[in-house]
C-alpha positions as CSV (number, residue, x, y, z in Angstrom):
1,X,-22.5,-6.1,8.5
2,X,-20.5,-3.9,11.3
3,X,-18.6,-6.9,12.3
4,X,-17.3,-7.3,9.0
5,X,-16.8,-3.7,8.4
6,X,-14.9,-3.7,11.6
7,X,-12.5,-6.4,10.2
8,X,-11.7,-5.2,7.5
9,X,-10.5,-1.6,9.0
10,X,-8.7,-4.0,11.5
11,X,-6.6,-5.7,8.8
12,X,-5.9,-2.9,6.6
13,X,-4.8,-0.8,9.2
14,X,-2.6,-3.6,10.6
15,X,-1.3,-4.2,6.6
16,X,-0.3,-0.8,6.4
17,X,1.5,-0.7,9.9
18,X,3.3,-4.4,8.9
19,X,4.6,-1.9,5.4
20,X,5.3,0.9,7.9
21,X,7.8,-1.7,10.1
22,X,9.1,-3.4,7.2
23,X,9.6,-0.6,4.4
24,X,9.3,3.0,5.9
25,X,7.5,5.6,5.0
26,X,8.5,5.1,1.4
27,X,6.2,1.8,1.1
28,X,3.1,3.1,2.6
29,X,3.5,6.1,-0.1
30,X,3.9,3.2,-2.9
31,X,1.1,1.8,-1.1
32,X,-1.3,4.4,-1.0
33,X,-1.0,5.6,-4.4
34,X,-1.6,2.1,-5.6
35,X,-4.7,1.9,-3.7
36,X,-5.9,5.6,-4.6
37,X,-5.1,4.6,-8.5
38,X,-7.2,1.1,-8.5
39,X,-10.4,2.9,-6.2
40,X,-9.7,6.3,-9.1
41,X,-9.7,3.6,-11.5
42,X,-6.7,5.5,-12.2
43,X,-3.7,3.6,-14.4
44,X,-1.1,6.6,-14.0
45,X,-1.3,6.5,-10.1
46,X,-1.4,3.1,-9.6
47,X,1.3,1.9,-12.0
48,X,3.6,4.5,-10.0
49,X,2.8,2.7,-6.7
50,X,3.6,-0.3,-8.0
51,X,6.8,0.8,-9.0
52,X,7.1,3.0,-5.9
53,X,6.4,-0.3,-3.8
54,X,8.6,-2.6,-6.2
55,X,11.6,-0.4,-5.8
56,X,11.4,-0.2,-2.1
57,X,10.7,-4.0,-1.9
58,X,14.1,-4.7,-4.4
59,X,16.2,-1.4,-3.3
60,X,18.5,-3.6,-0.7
61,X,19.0,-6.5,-3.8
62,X,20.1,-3.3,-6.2
């Protein structure tokens, strides 16, 4: 049970340092509050991380 515990931190914290590289500060906010609203079981916060992280993700296409 620790071994998969310990995995999972691994990969999450190496997810969130892959958005860090990739899209800034901005995305780990987006990311954050999307995974704050779906634990909260919170609609409000987690639609505005998913826009938060869709914007970052499209903002060079724009």
């Amino acid at each position: 049970m620790p071994a998969i515990a310990l995995l999972t931190a691994v990969f999450v914290v190496g997810f969130e340092q892959i958005v860090q590289w990739r899209y800034g500060a901005t995305g780990v906010v987006g990311l954050l509050l999307l995974s704050i609203g779906v634990k909260a079981k919170n609609p409000t916060c987690s639609s505005i991380g998913a826009v938060v992280l869709a914007l970052t993700v499209a903002g060079p296409a724009l």
